[in-house]
C-alpha positions as CSV (number, residue, x, y, z in Angstrom):
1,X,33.3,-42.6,340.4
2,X,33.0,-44.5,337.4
3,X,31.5,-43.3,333.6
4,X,28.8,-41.5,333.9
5,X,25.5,-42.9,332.6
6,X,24.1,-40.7,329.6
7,X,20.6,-39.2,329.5
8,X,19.6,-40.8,326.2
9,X,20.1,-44.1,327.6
10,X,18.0,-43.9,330.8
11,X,14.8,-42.6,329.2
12,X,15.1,-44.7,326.2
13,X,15.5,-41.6,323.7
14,X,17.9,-42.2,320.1
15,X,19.3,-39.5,318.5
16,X,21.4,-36.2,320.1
17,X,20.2,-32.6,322.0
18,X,19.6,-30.0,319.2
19,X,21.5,-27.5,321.4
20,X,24.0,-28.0,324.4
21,X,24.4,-25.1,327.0
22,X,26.9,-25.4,329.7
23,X,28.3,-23.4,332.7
24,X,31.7,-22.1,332.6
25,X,33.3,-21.3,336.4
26,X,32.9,-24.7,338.2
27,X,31.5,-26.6,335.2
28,X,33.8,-26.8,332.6
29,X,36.6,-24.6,333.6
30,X,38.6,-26.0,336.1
31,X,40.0,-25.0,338.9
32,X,43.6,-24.1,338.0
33,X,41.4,-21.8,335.5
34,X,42.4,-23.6,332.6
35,X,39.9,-25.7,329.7
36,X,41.8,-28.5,328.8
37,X,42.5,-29.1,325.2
38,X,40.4,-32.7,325.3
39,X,37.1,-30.7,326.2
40,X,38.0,-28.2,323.7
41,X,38.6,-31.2,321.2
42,X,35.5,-33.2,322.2
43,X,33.5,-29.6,322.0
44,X,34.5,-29.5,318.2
45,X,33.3,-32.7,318.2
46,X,29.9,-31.9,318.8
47,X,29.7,-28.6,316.6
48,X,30.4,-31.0,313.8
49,X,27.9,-33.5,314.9
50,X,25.3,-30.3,314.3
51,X,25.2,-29.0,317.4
52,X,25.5,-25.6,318.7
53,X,27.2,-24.9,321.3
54,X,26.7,-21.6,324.2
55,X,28.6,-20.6,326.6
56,X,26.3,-19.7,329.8
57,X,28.1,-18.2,332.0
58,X,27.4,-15.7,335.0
59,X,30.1,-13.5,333.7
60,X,29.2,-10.0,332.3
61,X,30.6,-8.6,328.8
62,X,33.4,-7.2,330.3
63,X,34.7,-10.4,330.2
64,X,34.2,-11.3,327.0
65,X,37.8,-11.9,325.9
66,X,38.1,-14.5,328.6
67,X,35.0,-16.3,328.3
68,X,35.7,-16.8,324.8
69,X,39.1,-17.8,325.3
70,X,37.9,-20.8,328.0
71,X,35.0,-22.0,325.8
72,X,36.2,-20.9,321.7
73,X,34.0,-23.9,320.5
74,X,30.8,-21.7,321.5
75,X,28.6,-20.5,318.5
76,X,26.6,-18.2,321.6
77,X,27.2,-16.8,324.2
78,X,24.6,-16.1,327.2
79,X,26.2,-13.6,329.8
80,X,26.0,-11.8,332.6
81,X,23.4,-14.9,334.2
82,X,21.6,-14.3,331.2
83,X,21.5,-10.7,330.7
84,X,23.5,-10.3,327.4
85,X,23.2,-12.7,324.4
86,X,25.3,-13.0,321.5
87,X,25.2,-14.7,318.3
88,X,28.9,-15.3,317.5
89,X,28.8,-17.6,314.7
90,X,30.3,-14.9,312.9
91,X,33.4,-14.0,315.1
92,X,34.2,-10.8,313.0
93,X,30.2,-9.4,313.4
94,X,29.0,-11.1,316.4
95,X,24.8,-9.7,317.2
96,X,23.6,-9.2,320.7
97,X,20.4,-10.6,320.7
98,X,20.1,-9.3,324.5
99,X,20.9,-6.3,326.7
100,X,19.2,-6.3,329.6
101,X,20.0,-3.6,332.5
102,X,18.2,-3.8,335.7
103,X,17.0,0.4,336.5
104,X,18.7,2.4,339.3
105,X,15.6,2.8,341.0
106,X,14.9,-1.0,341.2
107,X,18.3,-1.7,342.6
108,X,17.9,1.1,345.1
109,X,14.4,-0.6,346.2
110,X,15.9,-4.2,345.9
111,X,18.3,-3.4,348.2
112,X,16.5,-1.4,350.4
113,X,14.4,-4.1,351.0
114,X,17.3,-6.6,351.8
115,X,18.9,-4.7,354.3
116,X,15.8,-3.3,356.0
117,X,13.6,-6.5,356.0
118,X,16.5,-8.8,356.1
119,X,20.0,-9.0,356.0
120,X,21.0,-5.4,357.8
121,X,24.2,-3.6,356.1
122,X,25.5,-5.3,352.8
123,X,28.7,-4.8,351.2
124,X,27.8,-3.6,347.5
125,X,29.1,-3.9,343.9
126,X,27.8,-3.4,340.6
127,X,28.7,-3.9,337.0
128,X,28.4,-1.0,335.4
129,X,30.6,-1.1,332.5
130,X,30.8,-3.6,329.3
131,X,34.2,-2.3,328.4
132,X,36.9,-5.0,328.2
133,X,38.4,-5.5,331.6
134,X,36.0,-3.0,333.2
135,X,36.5,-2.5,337.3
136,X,33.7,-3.4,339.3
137,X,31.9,-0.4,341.2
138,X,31.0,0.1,345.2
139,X,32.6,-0.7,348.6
140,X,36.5,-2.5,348.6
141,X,35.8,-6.1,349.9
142,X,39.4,-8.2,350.6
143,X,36.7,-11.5,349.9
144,X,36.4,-10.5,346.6
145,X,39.2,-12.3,344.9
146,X,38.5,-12.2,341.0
147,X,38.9,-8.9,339.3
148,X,39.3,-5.0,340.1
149,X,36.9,-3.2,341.8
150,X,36.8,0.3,341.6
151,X,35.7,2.1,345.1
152,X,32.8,4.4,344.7
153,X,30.4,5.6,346.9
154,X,26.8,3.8,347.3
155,X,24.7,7.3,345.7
156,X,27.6,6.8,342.7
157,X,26.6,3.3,342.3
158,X,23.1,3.5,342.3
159,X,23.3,7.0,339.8
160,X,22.5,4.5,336.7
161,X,21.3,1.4,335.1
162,X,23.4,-1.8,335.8
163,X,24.2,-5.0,334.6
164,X,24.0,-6.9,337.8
165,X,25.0,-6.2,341.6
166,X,26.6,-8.2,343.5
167,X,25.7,-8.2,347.7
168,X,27.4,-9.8,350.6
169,X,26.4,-9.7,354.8
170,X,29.6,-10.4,356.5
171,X,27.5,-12.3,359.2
172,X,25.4,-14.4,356.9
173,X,26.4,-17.0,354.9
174,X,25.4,-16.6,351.3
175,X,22.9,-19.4,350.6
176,X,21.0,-18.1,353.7
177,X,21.5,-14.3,352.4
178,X,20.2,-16.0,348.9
179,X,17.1,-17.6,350.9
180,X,16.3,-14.0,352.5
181,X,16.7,-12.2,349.4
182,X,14.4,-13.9,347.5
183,X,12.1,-13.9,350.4
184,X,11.8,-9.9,350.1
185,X,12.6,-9.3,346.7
186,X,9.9,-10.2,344.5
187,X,10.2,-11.7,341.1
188,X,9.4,-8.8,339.0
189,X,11.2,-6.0,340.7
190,X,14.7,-8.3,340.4
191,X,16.2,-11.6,339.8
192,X,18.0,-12.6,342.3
193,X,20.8,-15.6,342.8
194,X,24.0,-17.0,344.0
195,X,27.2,-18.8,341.8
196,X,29.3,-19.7,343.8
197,X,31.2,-16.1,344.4
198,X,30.3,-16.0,348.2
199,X,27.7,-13.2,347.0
200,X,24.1,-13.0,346.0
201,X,23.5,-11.4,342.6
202,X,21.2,-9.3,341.5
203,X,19.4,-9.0,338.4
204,X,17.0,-7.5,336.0
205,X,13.6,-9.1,336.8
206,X,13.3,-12.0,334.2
207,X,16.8,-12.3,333.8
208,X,18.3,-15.7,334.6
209,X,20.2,-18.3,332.3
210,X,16.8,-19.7,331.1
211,X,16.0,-16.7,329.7
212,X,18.9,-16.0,327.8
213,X,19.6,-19.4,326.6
214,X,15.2,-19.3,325.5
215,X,16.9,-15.8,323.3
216,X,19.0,-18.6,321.9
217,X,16.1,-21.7,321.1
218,X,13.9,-19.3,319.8
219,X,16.8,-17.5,317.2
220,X,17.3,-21.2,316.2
221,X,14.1,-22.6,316.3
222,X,14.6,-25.4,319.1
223,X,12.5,-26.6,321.4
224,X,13.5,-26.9,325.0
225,X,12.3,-30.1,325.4
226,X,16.3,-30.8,323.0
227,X,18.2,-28.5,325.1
228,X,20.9,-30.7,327.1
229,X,22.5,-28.0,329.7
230,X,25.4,-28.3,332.3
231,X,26.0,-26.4,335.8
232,X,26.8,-26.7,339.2
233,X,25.8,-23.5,341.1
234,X,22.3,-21.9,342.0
235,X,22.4,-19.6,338.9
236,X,22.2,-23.1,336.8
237,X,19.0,-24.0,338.2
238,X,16.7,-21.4,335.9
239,X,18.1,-23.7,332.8
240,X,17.7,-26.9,334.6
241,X,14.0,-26.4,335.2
242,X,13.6,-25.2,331.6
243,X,15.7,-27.7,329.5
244,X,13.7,-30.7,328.2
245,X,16.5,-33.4,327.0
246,X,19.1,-33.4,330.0
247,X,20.2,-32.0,333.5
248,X,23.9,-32.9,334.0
249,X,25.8,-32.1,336.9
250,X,29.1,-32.4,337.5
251,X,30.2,-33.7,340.7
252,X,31.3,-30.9,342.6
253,X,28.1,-29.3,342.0
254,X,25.9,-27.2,345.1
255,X,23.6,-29.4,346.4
256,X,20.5,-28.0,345.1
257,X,21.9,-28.7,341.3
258,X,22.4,-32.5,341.9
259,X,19.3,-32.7,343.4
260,X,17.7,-31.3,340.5
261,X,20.2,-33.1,337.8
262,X,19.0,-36.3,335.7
263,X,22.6,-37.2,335.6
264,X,26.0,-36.4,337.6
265,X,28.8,-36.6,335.3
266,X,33.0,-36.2,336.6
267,X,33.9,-33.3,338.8
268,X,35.1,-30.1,336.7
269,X,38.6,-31.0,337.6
270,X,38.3,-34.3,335.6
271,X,36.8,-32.9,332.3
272,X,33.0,-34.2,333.5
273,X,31.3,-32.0,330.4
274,X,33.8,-33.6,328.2
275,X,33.7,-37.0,329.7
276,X,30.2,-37.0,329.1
277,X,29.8,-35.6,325.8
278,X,32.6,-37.7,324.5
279,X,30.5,-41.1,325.7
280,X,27.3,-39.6,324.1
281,X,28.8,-38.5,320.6
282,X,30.1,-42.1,320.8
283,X,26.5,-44.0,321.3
């Protein structure tokens, strides 16, 4: 594939985004885990240019360390899919702007609802905790490959307010869990969504990366209409429906994010967010 086309160009626009959001896990991380120090140069880049930069990630606080290790340029950071938000401009007093928890007894109903109206018996996690490196809660799954979970019972689990959970059906595969899910789960009970984990996630209702990275316009004063995000996974799709300037996605991306994308950009493994950012600081 050759240089991707930049957004400015194709709808006649001059000038640059006021604010550039991009996905982390897929997106700009790649898939040895590593940001390469071209994307973190070329993100420097564009803070210069003006720009602020956020991290949106589907990553909770607990791995906050991490997430601003793999994307240091960021002046925010939206989390947890959009349920934690934090102005780190100033590294040494960094405000949350957000903290959203989705209630025990909406979780308990959410779920109830899945496996009752749709899915049958779900394996169950939840995030719990914001502390640094905090274990997961619920049942031991050898599919979950990314950090510790903790084994607790599904009463324990549900005996407070969460972050997010996170549900798999070993029988269904998880875009058509995802489909039946939001099928029974409506909008303002929980936000539900996949990225790209293998489970569907659940969230406080009006909790997606829109609304966190909207936290972030309106603290700055921009419009959506010169937001320029970047994703590849359903989680990403809030923010492509509610950013005005640009849709990019990279190559590898699910599906349903290039079909919604203005622009496909170089797979994550080839530095696409850079790629692209580099050829539009360069117009």
């Amino acid at each position: 594939m050759g240089m991707p086309l930049v957004v400015s160009e194709v709808r006649g626009r001059v000038g640059l985004p006021k604010l550039i959001a991009t996905d982390l896990d897929g997106t700009l991380v790649r898939s040895d885990e590593t940001v390469s120090d071209f994307t973190h140069s070329v993100l420097d880049r564009v803070r210069a240019a003006g720009i602020p930069v956020v991290g949106a990630t589907g990553r909770g606080p607990r791995l906050t360390e991490l997430t601003r290790n793999d994307i240091r340029d960021a002046d925010f950071l939206v989390m947890a899919g959009g349920g934690r938000v934090v102005d780190q401009r100033d590294v040494r007093e960094p405000i949350v702007l957000r903290d959203a928890r989705l209630s025990s007894a909406d979780l308990t109903r959410a779920l109830t609802l899945l496996e009752e109206a749709a899915a049958g018996p779900l394996l169950v996690m939840v995030e719990a905790s914001d502390a640094h490196d905090a274990p997961l809660w619920g049942d031991l799954d050898p599919h979950w490959r990314y950090d510790r979970i903790e084994q607790r019972s599904r009463v324990e689990c549900l005996d407070c307010d969460v972050i997010k959970a996170f549900a798999r059906a070993p029988h269904l595969d998880v875009d058509d869990l995802l489909a039946r899910a939001q099928a029974v789960i409506p909008p303002s009970l929980a936000s539900v969504t996949q990225a790209g984990l293998g489970y569907v996630e659940i969230a406080p209702p009006g909790v997606d990366k829109a609304s966190g990275l909207a936290v972030v316009a309106a603290h700055l004063g921009v419009d959506p209409a010169d937001v320029l995000v970047f994703g590849d996974m359903p989680n990403d799709l809030p923010m492509f429906r509610w950013a005005g300037w640009g849709r990019v996605a990279v190559t590898n991306a699910h599906p349903s994010v290039r079909a919604a994308a203005d622009e496909i950009t170089l797979r994550n493994d080839d530095d696409g967010v850079a790629v692209y950012l580099d050829r539009l600081l360069s117009l």
